[in-house]
C-alpha positions as CSV (number, residue, x, y, z in Angstrom):
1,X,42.4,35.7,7.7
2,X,40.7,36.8,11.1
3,X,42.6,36.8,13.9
4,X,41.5,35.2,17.4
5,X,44.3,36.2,19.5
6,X,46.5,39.4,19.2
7,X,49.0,40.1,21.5
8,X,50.7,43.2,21.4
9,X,54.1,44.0,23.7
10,X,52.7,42.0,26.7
11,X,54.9,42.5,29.8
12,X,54.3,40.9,33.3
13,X,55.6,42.8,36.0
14,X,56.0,40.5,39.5
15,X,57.9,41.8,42.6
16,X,60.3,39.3,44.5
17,X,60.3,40.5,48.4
18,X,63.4,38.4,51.0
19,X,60.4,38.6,53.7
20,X,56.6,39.5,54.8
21,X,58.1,42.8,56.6
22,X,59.5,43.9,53.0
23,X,55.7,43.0,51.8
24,X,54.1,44.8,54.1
25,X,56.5,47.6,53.8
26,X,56.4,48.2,50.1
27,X,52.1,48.1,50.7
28,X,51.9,50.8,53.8
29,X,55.0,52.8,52.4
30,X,55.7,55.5,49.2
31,X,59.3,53.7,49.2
32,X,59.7,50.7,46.6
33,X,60.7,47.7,48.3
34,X,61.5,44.5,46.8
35,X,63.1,43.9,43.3
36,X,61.1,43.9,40.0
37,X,60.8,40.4,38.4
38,X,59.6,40.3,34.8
39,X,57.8,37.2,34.2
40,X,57.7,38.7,30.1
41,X,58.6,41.7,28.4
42,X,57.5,42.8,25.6
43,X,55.9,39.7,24.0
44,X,53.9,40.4,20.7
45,X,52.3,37.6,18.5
46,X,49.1,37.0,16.4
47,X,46.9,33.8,16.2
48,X,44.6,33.2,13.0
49,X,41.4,31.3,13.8
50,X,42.2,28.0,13.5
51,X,46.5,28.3,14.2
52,X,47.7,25.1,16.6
53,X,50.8,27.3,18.4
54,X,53.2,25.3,20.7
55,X,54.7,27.4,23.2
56,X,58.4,26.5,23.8
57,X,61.7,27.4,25.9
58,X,63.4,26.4,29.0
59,X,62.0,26.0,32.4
60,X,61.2,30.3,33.4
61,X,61.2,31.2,30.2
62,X,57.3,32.8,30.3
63,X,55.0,30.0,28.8
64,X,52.8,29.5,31.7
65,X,52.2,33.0,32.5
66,X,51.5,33.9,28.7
67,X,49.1,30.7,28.6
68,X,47.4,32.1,31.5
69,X,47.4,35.7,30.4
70,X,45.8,34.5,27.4
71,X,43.3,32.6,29.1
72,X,42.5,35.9,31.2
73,X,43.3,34.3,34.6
74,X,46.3,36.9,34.7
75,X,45.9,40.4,34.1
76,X,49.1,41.8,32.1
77,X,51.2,44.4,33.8
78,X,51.2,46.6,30.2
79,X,50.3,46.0,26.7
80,X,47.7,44.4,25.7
81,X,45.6,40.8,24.4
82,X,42.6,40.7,22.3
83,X,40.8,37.3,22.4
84,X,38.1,36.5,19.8
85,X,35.8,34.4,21.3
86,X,35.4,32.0,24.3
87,X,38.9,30.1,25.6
88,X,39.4,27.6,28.1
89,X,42.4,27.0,30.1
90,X,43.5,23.3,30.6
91,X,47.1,23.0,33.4
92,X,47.2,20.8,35.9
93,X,44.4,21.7,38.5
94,X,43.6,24.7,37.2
95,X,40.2,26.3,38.1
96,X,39.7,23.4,40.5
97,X,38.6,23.9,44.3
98,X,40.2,21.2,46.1
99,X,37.9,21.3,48.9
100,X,35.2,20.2,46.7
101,X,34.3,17.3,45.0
102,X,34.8,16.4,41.0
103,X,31.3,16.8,40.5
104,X,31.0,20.0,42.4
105,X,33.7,21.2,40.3
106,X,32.1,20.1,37.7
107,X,29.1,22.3,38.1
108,X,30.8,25.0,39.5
109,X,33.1,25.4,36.5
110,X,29.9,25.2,34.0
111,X,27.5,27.5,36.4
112,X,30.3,29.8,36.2
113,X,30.8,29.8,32.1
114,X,27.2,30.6,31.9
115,X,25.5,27.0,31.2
116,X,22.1,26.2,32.7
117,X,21.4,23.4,35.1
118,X,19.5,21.2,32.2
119,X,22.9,22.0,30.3
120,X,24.9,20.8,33.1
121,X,22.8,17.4,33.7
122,X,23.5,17.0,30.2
123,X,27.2,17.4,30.1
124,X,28.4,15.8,33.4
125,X,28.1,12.2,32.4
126,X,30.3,12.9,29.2
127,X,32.8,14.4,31.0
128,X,32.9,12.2,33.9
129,X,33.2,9.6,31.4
130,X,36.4,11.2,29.6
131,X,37.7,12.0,32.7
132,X,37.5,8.3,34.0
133,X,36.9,9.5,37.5
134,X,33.5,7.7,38.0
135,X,34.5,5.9,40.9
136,X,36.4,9.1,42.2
137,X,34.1,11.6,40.9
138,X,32.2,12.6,44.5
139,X,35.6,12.5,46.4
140,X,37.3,16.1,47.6
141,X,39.5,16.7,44.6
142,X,42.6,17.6,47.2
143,X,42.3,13.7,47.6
144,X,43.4,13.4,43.5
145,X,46.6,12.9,41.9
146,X,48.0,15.5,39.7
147,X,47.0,12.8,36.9
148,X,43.7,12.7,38.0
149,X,43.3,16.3,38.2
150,X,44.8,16.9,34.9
151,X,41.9,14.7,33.4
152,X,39.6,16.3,34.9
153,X,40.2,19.7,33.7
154,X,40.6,18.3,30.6
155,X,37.1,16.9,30.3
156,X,35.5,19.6,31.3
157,X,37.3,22.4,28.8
158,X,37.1,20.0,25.9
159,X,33.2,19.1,26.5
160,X,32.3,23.1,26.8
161,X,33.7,22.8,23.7
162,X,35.3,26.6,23.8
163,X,36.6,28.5,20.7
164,X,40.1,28.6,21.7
165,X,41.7,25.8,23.8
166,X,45.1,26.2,26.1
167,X,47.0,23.1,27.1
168,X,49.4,23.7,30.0
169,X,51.5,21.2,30.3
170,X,48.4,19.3,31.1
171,X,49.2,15.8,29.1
172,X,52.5,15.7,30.9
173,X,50.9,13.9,33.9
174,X,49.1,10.9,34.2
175,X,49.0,7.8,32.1
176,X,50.3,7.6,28.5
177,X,46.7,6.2,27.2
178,X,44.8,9.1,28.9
179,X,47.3,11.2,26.8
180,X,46.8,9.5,23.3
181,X,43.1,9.9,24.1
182,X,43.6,13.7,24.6
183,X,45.8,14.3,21.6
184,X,43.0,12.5,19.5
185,X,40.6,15.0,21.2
186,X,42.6,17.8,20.2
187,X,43.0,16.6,16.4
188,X,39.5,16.3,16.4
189,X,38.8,20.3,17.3
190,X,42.1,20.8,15.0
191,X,39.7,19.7,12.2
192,X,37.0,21.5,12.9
193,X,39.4,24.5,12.7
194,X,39.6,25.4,16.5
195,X,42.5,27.8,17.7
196,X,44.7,26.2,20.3
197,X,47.6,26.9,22.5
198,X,50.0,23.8,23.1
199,X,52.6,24.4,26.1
200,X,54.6,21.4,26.7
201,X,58.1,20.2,26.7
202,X,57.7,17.5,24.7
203,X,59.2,18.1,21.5
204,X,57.6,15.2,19.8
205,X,54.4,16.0,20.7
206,X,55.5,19.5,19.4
207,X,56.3,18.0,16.1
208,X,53.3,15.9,16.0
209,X,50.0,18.3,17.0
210,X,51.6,21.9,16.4
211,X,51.9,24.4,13.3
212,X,53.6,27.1,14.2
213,X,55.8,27.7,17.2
214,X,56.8,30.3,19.6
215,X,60.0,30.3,21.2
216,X,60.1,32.2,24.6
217,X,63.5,32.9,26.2
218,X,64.1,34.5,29.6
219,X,60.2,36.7,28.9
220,X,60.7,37.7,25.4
221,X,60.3,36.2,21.7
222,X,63.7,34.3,20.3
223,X,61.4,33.3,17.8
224,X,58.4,32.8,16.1
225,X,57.2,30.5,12.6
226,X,56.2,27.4,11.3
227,X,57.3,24.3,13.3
228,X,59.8,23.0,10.4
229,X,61.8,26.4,10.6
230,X,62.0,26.7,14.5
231,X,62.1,23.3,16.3
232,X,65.4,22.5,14.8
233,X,67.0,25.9,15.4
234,X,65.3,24.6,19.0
235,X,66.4,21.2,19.4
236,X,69.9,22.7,18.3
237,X,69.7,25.1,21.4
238,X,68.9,22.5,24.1
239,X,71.7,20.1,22.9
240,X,74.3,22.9,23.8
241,X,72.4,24.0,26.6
242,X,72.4,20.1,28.1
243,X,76.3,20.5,27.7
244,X,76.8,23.8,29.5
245,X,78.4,24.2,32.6
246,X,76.8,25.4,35.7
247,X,79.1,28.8,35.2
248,X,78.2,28.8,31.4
249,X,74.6,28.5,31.8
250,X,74.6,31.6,34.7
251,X,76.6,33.7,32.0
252,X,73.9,32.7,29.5
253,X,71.0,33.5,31.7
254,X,72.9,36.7,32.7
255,X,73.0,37.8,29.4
256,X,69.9,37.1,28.7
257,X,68.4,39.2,31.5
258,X,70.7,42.1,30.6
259,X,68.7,41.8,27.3
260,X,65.5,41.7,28.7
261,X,66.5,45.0,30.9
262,X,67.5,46.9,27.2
263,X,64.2,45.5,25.7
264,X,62.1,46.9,28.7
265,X,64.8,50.2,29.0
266,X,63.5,51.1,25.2
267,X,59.8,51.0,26.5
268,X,59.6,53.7,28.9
């Protein structure tokens, strides 16, 4: 089948600094200061059009970053994504200017992915509808809730109606009703045979939307398959990890860092 994402050994390279003298250092100096942070390393996997992929793993284990490198809002530090058509990024105030207003946003968004102003008269009441912001909708959007937000950014991605779509964690805020209406949004353009992205902690949501599954631990693949193979292996993991001690989860996340060093060491 054709593929509409491929990503191939993605690492994301961020540097951790104790002050803005070290910053400024490490900018105006040939010496390296501050210490290298690796958001992922190494990350490889392929999307067919059409794939719903949930993106799982502890808090800091790489899912937003990936989401967002997949959405091109963050460059990679090496490797490399190839995206098949048009995607849309939906997280919690993402894209949004907060000293503009919803409907500025809204416009702003659409001017920006290319749609005329007829096209954008045509589209705003539809998503200020889905949104349910119409009494909010000419307020400064740093006056929202994170719920409200969340909906908003949502109506817009899914009325551009884009080839791919990436959900952030974005049904994890607001009410549960705006969240069964979003889920019967996204089974809609599951039918149609969209690609999506799912990033979310619930595991039931997981269960219920998703196909396949990618398991992200400490910036690198644990794992990768159909939902019925990997959520349990999953579910398994976070039942011992809720029982760890604090000194057994720091040995855990040591070792997993030391991993993540030897996965980078082979690179170079």
């Amino acid at each position: 089948m054709e593929k509409a994402i491929i990503a191939k050994n993605i690492s994301k390279k961020y540097k951790l600094y104790s002050g803005t003298k070290e910053r400024l250092l490490d900018l105006v100096t040939p010496k390296s200061y501050g210490e290298d942070f690796y958001a992922l390393a190494n990350v490889s996997f392929e999307a067919e059009i059409g794939d719903i992929i949930g993106f799982i793993g502890i808090n800091g284990s790489g899912k937003s970053t990936l989401s967002n490198i997949v959405a091109g809002i963050v460059p990679e530090t090496s490797g490399s994504v190839q995206v098949n058509g048009q995607s849309a990024l939906i997280a919690v105030s993402a894209g949004l200017k907060n000293d503009l207003t919803g409907r500025d946003n809204i416009e702003l968004k659409l001017l920006m992915l290319g749609f005329s102003k007829d096209k954008i008269k045509e589209l705003e009441p539809s998503i200020i509808e889905f949104a349910e912001l119409e009494k909010f909708i000419d307020q400064p959007v740093k006056s929202y809730s994170s719920g409200m937000k969340s909906r908003l950014g949502f109506a817009i991605s899914v009325n551009v109606d884009p080839d791919i779509l990436i959900i952030d964690e974005a049904l994890s805020v607001g009410d549960k009703a705006f969240a069964d209406k979003s889920l019967k949004k996204m089974k809609e353009f599951k039918q149609r045979g969209k690609t999506m992205i799912f990033v979310s902690h619930s595991i039931g949501q997981m269960k219920e939307f998703c196909e396949k599954i990618l398991w992200l631990e400490y910036g690198m693949v644990k794992d990768f398959g159909l939902v019925e193979e990997v959520i349990p292996k999953y579910e398994l993991f976070l039942k011992e990890w809720k029982n760890m001690s604090s000194k057994e989860r720091k040995a855990y996340r040591d070792a997993g860092i030391k991993r993540q060093k030897e996965a980078l060491a082979q690179l170079t």
